[in-house]
C-alpha positions as CSV (number, residue, x, y, z in Angstrom):
1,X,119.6,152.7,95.6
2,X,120.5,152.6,99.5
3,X,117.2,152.4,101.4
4,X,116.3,152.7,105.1
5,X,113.0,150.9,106.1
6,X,111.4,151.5,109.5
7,X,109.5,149.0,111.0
8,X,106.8,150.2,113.6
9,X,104.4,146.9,113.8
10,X,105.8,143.2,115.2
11,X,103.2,141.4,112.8
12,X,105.5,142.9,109.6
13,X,107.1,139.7,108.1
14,X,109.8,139.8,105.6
15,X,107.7,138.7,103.0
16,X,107.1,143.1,102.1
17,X,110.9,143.0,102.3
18,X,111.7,140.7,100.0
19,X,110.3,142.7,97.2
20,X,112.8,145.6,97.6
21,X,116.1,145.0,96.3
22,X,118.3,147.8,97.1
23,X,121.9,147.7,96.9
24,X,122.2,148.7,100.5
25,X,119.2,148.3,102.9
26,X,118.6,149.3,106.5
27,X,116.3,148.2,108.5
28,X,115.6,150.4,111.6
29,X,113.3,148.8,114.2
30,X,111.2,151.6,115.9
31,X,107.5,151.4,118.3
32,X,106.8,147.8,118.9
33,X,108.6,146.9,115.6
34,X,111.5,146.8,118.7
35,X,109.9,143.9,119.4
36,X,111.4,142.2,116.2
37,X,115.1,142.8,117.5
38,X,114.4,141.4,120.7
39,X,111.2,138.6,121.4
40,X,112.1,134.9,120.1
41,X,109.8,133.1,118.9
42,X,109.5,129.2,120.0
43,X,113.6,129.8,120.3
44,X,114.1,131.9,116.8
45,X,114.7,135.1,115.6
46,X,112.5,137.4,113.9
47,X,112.8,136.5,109.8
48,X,113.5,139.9,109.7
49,X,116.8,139.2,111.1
50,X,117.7,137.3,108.9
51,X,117.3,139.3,106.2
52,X,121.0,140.4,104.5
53,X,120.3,144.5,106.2
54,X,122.3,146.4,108.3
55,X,120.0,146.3,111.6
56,X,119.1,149.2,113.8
57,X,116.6,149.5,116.6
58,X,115.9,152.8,118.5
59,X,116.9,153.0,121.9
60,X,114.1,155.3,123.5
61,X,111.1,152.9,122.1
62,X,113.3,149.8,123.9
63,X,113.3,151.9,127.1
64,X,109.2,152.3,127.0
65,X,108.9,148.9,126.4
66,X,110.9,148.0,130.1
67,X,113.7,146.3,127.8
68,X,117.4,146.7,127.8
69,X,120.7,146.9,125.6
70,X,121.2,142.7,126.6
71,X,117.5,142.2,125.3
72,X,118.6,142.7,121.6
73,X,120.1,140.5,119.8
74,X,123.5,140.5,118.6
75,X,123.2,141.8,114.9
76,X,121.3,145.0,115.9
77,X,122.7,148.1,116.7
78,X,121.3,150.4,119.5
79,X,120.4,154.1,117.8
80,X,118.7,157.4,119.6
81,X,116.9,159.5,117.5
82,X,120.0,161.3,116.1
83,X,121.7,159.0,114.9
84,X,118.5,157.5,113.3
85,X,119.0,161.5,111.6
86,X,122.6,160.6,111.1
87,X,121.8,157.7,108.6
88,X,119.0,159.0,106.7
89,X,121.0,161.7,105.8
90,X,124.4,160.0,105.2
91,X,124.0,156.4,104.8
92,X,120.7,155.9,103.2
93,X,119.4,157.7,99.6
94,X,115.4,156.8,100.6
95,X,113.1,155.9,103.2
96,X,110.1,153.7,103.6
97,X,108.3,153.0,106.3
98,X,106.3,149.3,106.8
């Protein structure tokens, strides 16, 4: 199964993740889960970075949030709302949202 996951919350760990196991996953950052592909953490990452996902964050909830294309971090791709249409169409057999 390929799944796509949207993350709207910044307190979601990866803990919820790790009980999936798809052969593809996504993970698509939207509302303040944005903040996972962009605030450090005492110097770190979000853990959910470093979970083994293609990364996506949505471009229009960055721009509310005052951030920018340099605020996210190098293993996430920027996506607007089609493109976020784009891959749960074509790239992704289910959805989830956390």
């Amino acid at each position: 199964m390929k799944l796509a996951v949207f993350v709207s919350d910044y307190r979601v760990n990866v803990d919820t993740l790790e009980r999936l196991n798809p052969e593809k996953l996504g993970i698509i950052f939207v509302q303040n889960g944005v903040y996972h592909a962009t605030v450090k953490e005492n110097g770190n990452s979000s853990s959910l970075l470093k979970k083994s996902a293609n990364h996506y964050v949505l471009l229009d909830d960055l721009d509310t949030r005052g951030l920018g294309n340099s605020d996210v971090a190098d293993n996430v791709k920027l996506v607007t709302y089609g493109d976020i249409v784009d891959l749960i169409f074509n790239e992704y057999d289910k959805t989830a949202w956390l």
